[in-house]
Structures are given as structure tokens and as C-alpha cells.
Gaussian input, Z-matrix of N, CA and C with variables (Angstrom, degrees):
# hf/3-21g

backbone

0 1
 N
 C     1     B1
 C     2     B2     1     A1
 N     3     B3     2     A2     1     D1
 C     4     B4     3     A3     2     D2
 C     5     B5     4     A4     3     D3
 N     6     B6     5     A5     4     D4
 C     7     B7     6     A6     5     D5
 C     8     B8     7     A7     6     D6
 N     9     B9     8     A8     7     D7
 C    10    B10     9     A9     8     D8
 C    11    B11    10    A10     9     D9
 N    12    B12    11    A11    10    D10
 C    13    B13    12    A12    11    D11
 C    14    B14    13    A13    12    D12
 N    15    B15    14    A14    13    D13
 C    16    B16    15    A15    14    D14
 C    17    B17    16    A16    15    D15
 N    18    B18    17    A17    16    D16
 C    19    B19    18    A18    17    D17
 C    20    B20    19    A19    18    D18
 N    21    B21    20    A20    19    D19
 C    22    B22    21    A21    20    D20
 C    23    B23    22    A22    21    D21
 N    24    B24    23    A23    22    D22
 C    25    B25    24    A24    23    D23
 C    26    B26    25    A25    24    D24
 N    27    B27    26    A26    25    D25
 C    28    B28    27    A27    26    D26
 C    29    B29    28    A28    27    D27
 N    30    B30    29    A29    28    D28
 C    31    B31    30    A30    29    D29
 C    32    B32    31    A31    30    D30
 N    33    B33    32    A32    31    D31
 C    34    B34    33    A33    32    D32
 C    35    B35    34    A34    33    D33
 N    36    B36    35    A35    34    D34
 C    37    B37    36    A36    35    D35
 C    38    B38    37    A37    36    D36
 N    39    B39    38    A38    37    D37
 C    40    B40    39    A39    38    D38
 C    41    B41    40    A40    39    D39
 N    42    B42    41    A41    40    D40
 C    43    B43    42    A42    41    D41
 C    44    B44    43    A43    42    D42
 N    45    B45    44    A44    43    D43
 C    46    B46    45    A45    44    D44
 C    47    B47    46    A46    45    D45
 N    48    B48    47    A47    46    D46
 C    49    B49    48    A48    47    D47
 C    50    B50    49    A49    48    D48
 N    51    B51    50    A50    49    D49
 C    52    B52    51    A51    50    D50
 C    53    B53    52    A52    51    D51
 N    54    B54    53    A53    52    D52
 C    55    B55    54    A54    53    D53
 C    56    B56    55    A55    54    D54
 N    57    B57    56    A56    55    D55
 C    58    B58    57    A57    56    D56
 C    59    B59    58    A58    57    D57
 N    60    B60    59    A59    58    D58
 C    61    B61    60    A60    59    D59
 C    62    B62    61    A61    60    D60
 N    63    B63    62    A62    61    D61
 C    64    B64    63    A63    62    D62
 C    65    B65    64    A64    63    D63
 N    66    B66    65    A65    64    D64
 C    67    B67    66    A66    65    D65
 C    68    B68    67    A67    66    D66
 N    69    B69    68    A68    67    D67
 C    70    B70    69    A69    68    D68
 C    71    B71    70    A70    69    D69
 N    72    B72    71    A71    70    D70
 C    73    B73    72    A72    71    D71
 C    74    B74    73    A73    72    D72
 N    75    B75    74    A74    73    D73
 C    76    B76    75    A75    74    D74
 C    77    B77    76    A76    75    D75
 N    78    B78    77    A77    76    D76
 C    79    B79    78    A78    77    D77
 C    80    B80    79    A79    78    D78
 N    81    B81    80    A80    79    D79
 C    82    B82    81    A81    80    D80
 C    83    B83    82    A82    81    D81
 N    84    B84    83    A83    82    D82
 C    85    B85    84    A84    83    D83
 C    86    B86    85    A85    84    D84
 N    87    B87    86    A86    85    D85
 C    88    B88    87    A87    86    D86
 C    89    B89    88    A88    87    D87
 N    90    B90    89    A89    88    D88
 C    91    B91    90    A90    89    D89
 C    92    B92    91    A91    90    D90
 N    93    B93    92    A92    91    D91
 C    94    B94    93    A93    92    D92
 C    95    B95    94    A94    93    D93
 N    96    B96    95    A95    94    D94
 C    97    B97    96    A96    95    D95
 C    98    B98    97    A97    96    D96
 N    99    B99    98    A98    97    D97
 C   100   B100    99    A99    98    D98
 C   101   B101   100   A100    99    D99
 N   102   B102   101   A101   100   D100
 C   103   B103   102   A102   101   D101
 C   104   B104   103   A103   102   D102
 N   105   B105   104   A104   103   D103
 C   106   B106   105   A105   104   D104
 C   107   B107   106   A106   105   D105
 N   108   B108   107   A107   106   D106
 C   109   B109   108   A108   107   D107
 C   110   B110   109   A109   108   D108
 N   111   B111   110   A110   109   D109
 C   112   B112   111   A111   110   D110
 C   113   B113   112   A112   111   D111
 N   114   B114   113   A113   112   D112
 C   115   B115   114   A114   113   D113
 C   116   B116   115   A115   114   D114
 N   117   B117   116   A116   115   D115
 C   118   B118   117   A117   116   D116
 C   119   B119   118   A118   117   D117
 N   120   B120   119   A119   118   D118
 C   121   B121   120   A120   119   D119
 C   122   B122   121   A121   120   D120
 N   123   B123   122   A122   121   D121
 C   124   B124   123   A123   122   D122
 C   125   B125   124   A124   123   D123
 N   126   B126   125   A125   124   D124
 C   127   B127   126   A126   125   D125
 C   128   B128   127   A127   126   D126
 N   129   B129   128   A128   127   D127
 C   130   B130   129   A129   128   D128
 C   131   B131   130   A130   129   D129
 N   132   B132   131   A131   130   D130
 C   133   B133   132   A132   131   D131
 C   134   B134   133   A133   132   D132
 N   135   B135   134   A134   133   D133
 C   136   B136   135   A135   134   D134
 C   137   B137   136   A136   135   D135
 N   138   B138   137   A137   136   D136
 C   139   B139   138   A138   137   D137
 C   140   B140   139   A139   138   D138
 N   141   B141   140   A140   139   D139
 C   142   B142   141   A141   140   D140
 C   143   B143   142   A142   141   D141
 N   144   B144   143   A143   142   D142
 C   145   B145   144   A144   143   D143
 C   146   B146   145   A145   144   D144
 N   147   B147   146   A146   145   D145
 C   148   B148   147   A147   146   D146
 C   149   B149   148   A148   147   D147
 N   150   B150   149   A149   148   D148
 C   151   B151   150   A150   149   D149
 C   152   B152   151   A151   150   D150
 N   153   B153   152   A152   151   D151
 C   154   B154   153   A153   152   D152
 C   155   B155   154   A154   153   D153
 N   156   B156   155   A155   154   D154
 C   157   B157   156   A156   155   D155
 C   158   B158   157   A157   156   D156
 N   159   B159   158   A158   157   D157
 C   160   B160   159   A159   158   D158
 C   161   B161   160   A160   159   D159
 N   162   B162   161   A161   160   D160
 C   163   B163   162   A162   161   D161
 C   164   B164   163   A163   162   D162
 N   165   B165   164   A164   163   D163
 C   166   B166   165   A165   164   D164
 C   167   B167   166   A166   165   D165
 N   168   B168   167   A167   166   D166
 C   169   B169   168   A168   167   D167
 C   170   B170   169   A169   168   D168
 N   171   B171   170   A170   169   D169
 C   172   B172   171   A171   170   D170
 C   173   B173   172   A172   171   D171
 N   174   B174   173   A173   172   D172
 C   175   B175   174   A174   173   D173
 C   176   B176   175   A175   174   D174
 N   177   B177   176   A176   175   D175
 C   178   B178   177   A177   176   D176
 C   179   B179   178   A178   177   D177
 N   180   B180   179   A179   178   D178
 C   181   B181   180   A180   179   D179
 C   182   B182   181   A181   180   D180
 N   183   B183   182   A182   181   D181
 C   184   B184   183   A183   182   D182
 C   185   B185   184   A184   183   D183
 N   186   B186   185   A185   184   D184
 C   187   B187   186   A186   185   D185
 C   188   B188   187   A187   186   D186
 N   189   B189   188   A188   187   D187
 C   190   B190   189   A189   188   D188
 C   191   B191   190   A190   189   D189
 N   192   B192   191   A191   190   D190
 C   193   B193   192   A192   191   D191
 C   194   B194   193   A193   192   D192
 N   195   B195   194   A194   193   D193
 C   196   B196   195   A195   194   D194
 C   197   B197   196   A196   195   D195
 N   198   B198   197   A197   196   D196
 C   199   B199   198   A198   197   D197
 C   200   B200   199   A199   198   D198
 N   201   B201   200   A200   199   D199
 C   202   B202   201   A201   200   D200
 C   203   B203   202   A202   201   D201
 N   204   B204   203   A203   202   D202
 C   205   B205   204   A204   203   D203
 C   206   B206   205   A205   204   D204
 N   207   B207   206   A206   205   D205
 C   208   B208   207   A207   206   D206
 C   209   B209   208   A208   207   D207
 N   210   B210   209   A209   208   D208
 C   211   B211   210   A210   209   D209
 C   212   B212   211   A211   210   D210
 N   213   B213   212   A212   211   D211
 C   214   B214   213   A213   212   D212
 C   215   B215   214   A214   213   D213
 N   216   B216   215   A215   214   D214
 C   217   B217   216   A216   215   D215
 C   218   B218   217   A217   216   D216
 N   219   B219   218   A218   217   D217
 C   220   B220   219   A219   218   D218
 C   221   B221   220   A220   219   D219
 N   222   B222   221   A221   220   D220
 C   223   B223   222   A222   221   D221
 C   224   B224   223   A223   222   D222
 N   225   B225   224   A224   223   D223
 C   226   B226   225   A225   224   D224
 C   227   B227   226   A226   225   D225
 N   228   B228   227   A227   226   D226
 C   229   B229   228   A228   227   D227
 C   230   B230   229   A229   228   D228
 N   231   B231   230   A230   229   D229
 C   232   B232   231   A231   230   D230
 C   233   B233   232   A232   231   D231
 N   234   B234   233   A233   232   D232
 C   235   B235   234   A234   233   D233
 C   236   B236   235   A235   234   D234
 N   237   B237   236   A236   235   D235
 C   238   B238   237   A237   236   D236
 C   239   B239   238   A238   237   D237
 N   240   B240   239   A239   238   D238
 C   241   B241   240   A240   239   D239
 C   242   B242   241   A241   240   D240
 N   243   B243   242   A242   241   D241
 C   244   B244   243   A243   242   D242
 C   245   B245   244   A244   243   D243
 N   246   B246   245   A245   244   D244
 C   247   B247   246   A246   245   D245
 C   248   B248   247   A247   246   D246
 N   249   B249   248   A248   247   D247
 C   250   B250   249   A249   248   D248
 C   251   B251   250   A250   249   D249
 N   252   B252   251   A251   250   D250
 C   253   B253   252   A252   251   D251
 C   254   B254   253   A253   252   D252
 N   255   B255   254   A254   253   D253
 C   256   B256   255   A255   254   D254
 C   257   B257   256   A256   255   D255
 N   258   B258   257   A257   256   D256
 C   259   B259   258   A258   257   D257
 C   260   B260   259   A259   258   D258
 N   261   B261   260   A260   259   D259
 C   262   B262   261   A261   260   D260
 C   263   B263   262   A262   261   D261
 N   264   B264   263   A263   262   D262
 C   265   B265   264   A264   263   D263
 C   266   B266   265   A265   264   D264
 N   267   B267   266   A266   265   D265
 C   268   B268   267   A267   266   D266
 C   269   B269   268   A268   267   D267
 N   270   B270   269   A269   268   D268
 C   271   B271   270   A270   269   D269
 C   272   B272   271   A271   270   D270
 N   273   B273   272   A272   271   D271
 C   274   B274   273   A273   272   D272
 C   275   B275   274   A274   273   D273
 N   276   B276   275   A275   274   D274
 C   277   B277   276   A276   275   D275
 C   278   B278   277   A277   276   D276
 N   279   B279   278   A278   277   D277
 C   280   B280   279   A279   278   D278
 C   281   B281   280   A280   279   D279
 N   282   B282   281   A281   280   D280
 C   283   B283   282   A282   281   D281
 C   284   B284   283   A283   282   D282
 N   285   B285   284   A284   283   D283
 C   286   B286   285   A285   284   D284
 C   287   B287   286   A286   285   D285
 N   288   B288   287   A287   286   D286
 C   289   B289   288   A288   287   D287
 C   290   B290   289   A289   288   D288
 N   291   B291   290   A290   289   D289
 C   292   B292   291   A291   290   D290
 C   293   B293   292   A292   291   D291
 N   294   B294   293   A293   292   D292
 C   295   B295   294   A294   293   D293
 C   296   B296   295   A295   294   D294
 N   297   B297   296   A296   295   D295
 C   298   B298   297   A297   296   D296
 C   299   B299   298   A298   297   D297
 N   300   B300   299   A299   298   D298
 C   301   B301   300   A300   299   D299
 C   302   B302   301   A301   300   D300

   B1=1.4365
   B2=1.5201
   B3=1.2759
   B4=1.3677
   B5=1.2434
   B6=1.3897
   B7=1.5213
   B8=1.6636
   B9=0.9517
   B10=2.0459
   B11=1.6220
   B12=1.4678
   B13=1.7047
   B14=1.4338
   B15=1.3606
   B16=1.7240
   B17=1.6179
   B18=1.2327
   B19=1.8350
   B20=1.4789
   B21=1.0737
   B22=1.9719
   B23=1.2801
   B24=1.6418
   B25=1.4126
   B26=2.1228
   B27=1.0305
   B28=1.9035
   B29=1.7800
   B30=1.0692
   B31=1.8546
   B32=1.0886
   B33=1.6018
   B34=1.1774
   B35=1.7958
   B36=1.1652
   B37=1.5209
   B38=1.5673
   B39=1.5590
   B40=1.6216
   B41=1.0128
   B42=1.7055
   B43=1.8126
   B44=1.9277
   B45=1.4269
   B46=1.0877
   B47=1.8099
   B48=1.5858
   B49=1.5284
   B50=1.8298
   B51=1.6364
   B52=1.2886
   B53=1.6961
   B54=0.8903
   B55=1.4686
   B56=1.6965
   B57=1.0956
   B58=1.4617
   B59=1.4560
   B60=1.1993
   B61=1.6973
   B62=1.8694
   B63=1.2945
   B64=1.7365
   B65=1.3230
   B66=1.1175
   B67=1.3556
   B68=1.4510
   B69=1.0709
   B70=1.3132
   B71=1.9383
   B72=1.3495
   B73=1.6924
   B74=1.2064
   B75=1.2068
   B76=1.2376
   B77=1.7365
   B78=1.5890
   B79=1.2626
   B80=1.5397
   B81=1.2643
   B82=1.8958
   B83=1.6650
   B84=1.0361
   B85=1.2729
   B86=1.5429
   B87=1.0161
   B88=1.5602
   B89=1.5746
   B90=1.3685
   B91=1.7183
   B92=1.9797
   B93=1.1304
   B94=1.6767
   B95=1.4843
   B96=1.5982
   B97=1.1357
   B98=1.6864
   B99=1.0834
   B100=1.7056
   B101=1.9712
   B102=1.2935
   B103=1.3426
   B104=1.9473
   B105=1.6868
   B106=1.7305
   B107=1.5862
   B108=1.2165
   B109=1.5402
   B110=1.2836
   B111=1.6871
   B112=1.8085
   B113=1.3673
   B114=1.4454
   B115=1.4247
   B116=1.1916
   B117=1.6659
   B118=1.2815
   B119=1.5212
   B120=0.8760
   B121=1.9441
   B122=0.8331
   B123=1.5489
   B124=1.7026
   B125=1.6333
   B126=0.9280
   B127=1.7498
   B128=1.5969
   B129=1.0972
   B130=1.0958
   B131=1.4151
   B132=1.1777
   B133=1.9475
   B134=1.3548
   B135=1.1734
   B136=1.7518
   B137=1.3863
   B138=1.7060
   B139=1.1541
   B140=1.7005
   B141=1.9416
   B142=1.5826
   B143=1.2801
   B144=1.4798
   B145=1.8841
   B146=1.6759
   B147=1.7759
   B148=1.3156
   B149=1.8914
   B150=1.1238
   B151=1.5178
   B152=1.7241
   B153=1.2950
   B154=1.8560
   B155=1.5026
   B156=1.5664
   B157=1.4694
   B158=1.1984
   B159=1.7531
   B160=1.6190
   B161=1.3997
   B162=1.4117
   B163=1.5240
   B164=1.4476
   B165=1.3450
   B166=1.9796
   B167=1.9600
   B168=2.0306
   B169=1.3766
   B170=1.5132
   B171=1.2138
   B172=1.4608
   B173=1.4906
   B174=1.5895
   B175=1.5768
   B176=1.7941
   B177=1.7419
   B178=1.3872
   B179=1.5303
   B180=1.4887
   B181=1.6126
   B182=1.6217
   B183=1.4791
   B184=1.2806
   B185=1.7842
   B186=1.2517
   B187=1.2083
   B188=1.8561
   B189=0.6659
   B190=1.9163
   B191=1.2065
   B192=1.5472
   B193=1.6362
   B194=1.8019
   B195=0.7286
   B196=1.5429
   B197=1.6060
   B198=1.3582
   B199=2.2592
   B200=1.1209
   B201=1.7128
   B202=1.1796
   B203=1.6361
   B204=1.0158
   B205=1.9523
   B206=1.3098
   B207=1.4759
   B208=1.3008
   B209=1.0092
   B210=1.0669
   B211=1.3876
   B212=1.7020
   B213=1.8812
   B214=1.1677
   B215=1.4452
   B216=1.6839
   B217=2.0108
   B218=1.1825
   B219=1.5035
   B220=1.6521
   B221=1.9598
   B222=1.6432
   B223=1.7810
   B224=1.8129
   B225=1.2465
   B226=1.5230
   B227=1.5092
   B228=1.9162
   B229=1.6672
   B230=1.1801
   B231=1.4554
   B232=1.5070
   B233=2.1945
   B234=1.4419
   B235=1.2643
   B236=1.9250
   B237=1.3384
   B238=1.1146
   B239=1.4760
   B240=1.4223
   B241=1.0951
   B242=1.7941
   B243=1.1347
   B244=1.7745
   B245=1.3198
   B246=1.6957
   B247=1.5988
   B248=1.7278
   B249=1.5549
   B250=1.6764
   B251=1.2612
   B252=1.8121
   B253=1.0823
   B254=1.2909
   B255=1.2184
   B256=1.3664
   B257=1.8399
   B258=1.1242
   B259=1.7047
   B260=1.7173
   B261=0.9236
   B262=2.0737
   B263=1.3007
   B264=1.2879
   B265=1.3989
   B266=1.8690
   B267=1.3577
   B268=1.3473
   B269=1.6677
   B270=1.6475
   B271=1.1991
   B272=2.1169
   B273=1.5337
   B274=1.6392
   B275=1.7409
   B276=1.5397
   B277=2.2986
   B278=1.9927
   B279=1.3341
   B280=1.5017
   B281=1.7013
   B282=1.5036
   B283=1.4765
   B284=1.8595
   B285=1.3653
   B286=1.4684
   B287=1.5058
   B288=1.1200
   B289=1.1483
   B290=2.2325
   B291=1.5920
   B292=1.1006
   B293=2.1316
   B294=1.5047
   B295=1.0170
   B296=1.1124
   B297=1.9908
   B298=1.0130
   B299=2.0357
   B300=1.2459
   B301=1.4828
   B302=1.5007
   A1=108.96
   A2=126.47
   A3=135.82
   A4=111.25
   A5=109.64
   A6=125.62
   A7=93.81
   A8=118.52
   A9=112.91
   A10=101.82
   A11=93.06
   A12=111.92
   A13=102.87
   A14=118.86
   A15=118.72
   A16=103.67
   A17=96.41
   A18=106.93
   A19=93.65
   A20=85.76
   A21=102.39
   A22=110.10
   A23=136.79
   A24=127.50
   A25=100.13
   A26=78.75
   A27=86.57
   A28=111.13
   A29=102.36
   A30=92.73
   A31=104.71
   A32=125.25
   A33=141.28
   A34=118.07
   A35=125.27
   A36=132.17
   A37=115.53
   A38=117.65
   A39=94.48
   A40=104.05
   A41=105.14
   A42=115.14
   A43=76.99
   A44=133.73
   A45=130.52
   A46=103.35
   A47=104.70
   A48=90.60
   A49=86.88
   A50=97.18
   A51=104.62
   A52=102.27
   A53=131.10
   A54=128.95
   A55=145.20
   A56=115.57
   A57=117.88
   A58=102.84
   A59=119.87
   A60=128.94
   A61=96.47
   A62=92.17
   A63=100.05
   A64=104.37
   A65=111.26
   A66=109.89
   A67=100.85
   A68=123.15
   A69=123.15
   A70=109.33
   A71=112.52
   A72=112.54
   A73=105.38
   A74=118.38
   A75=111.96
   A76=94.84
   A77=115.64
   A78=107.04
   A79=99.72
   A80=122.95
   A81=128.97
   A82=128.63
   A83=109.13
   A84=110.59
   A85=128.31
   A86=135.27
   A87=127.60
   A88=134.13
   A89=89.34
   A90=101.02
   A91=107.36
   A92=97.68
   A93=98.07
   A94=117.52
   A95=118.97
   A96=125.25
   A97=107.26
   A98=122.26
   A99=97.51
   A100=78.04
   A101=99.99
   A102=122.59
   A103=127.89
   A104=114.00
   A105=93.77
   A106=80.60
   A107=105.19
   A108=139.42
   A109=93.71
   A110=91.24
   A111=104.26
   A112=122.97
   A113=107.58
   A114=99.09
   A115=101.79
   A116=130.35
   A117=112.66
   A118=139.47
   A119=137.61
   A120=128.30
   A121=120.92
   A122=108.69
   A123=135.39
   A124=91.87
   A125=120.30
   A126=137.42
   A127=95.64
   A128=141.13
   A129=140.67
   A130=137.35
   A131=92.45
   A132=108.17
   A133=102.17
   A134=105.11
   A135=111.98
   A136=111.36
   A137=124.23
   A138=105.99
   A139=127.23
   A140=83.13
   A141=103.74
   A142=108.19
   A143=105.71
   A144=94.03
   A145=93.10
   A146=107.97
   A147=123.61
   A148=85.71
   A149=107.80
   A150=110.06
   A151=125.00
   A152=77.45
   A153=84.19
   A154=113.68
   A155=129.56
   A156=123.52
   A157=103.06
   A158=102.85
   A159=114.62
   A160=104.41
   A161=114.93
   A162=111.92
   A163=120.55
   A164=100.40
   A165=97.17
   A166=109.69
   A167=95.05
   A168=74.64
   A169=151.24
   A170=102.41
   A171=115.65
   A172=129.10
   A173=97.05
   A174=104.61
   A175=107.34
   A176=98.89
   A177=84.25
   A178=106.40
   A179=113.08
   A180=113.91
   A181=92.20
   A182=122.71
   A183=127.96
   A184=119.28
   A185=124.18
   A186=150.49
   A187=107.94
   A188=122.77
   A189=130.60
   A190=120.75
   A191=110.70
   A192=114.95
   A193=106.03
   A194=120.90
   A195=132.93
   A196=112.00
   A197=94.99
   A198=103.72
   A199=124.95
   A200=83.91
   A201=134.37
   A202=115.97
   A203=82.41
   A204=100.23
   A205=109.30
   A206=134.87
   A207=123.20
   A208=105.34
   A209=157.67
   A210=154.93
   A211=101.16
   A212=110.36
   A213=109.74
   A214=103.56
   A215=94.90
   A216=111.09
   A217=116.57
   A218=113.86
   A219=112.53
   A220=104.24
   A221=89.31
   A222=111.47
   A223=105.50
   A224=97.45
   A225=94.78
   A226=115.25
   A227=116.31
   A228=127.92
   A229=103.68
   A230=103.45
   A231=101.86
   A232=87.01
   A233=123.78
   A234=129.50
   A235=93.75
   A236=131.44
   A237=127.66
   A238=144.10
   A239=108.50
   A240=123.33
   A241=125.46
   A242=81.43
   A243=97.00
   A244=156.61
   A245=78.65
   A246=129.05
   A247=96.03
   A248=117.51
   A249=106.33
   A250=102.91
   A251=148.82
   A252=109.38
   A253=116.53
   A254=138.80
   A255=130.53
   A256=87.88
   A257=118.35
   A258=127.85
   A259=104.40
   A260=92.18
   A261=95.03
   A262=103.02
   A263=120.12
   A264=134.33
   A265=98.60
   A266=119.85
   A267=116.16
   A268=96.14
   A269=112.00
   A270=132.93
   A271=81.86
   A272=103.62
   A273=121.21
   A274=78.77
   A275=82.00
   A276=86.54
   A277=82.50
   A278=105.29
   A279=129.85
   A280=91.64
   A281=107.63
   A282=144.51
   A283=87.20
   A284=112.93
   A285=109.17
   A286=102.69
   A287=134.95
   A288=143.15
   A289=126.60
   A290=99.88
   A291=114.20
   A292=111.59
   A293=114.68
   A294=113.58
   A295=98.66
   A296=111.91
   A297=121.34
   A298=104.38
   A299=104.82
   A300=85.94
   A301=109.07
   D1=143.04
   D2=167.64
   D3=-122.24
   D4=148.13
   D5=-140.92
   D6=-131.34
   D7=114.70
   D8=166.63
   D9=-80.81
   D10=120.98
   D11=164.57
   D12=-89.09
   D13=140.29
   D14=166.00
   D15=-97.20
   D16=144.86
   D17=-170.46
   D18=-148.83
   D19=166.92
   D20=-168.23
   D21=-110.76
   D22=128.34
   D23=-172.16
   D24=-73.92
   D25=123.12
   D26=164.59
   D27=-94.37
   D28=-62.38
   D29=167.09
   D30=-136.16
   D31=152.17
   D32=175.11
   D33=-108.33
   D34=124.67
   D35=178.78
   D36=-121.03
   D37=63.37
   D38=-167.52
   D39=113.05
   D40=-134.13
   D41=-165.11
   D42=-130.54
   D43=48.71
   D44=-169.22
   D45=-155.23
   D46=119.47
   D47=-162.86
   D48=-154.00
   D49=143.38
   D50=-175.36
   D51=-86.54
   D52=118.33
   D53=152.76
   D54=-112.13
   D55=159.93
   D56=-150.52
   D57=-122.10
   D58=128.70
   D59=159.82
   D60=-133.52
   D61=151.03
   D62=-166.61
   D63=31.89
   D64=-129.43
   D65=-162.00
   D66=-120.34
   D67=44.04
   D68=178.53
   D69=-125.84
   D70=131.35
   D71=179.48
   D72=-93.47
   D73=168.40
   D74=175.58
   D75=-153.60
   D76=173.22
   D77=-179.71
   D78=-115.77
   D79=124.24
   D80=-178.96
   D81=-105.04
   D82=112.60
   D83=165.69
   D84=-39.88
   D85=100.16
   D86=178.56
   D87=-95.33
   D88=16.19
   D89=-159.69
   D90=-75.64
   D91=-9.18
   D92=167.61
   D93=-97.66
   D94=-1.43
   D95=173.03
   D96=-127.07
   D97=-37.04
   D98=166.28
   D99=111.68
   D100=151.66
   D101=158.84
   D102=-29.13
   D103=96.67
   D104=-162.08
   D105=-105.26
   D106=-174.53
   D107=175.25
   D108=-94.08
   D109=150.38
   D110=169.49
   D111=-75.13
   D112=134.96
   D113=-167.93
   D114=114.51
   D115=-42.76
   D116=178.95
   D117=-55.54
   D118=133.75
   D119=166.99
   D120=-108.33
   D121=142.76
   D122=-126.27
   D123=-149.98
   D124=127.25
   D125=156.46
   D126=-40.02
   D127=164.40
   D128=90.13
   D129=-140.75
   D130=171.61
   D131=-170.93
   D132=-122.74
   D133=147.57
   D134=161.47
   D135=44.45
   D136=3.68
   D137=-177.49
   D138=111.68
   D139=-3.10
   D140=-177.93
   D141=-133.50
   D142=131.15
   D143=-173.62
   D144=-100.54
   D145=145.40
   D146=-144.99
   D147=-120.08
   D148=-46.37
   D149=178.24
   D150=-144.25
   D151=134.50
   D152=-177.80
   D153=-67.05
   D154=135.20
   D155=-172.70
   D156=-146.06
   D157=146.56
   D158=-172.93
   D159=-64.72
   D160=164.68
   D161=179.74
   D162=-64.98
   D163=-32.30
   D164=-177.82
   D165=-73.63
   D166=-30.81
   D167=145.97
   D168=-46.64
   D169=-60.76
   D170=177.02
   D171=-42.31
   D172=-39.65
   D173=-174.46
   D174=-89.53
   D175=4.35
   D176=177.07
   D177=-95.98
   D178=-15.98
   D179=-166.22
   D180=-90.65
   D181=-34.39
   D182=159.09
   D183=-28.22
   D184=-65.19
   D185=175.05
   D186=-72.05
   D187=-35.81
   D188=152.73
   D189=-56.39
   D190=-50.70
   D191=166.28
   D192=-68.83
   D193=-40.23
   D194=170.46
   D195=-42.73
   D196=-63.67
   D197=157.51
   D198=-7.68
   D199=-78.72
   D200=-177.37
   D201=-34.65
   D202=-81.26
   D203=167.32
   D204=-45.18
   D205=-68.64
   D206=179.57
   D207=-54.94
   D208=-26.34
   D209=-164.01
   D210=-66.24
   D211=-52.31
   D212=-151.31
   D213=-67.19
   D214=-30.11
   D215=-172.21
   D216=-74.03
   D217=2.58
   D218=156.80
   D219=84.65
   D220=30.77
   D221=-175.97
   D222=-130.75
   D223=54.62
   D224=-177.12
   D225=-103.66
   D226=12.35
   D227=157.03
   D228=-27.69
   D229=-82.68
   D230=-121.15
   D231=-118.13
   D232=57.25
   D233=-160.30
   D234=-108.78
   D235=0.26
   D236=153.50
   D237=-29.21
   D238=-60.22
   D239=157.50
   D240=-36.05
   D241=-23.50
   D242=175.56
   D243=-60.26
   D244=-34.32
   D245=-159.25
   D246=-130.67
   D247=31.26
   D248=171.07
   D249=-57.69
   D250=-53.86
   D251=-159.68
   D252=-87.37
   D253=46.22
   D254=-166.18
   D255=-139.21
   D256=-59.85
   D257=-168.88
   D258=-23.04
   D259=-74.66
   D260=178.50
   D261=-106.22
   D262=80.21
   D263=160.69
   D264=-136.98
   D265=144.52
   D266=170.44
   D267=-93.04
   D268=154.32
   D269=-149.88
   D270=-91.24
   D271=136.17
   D272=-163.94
   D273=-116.96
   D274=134.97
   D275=168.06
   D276=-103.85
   D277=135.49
   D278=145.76
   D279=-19.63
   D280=141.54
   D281=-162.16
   D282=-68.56
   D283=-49.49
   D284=-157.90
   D285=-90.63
   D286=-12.29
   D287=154.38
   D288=-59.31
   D289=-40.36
   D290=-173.89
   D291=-69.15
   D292=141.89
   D293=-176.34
   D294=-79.61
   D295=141.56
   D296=-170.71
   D297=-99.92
   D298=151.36
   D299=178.64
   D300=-118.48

């Protein structure tokens, strides 16, 4: 399984951009997204960012991978906090799914 981390562009050169999640850089392919600004956040996989995402995005797939992880470490109590915007939200079916009247 492959997992998209969101990371933040620190400098951009091209379709070639250093980016940062925690404190770790990494070097990213951008050639499916084209040249971003610093500061931007970018999906990535394998080393290639696939989609550009707003920041509250980020910190939510950020905080999902976070789940995730406790989950694997056998800490899946107290993983609520995680999931604020979802907890008291009622569950929405996708637009093309919903009966139309």
C-alpha cells in the first residue's frame, strides 16, 4: 500500500522542489503538477507530488496518517482527537450516490 504524505514546497527549481513534513526534507518530483510556490502543499507518493492541497487539508491527511500509525503501535484508544472534523458530523453519501428527488 502507498500512503500520500502532505509536505510543504521549501524551494522550487523547475518540476524539482525540496519539501518538508516534520522536520524531515525531502527532494520531489513535480512534473505532474508543474512548478509551485514556496509554501505550497503537495501530496506525495514515492517521491512525486500528485496533488496540490489547502493547508487545513494537509493537516487533516497529516493527522489520518497519524491514526494510522497509532493504530499500527497497538495505540488505537484514545485516536479521536484526530478525527475532530468528522466526530460530530453525520456521515454525507458522495453527490452521485445520493437519491435524487
Amino acid at each position: 500500500m502507498c500512503l500520500g504524505v502532505p509536505m510543504q514546497v521549501q524551494s522550487c527549481e523547475g518540476n524539482v522542489a525540496v519539501c518538508r513534513t516534520d522536520n524531515q526534507y525531502e527532494t520531489v518530483d513535480l512534473s505532474l503538477l508543474g512548478p509551485q510556490e514556496q509554501g505550497t502543499w503537495v501530496l506525495v507518493f514515492l517521491g512525486t507530488a500528485r496533488e496540490v492541497l489547502t493547508e487545513q487539508r494537509a493537516e487533516q491527511v497529516r493527522k489520518a496518517l497519524l491514526a494510522v500509525k497509532a493504530v499500527m503501535n497497538g495505540e488505537s484508544d484514545n485516536i479521536d482527537h484526530l478525527f475532530i472534523d468528522l466526530i460530530e458530523q453525520e456521515p454525507q453519501l458522495p453527490v452521485h450516490l445520493q437519491i435524487k428527488n
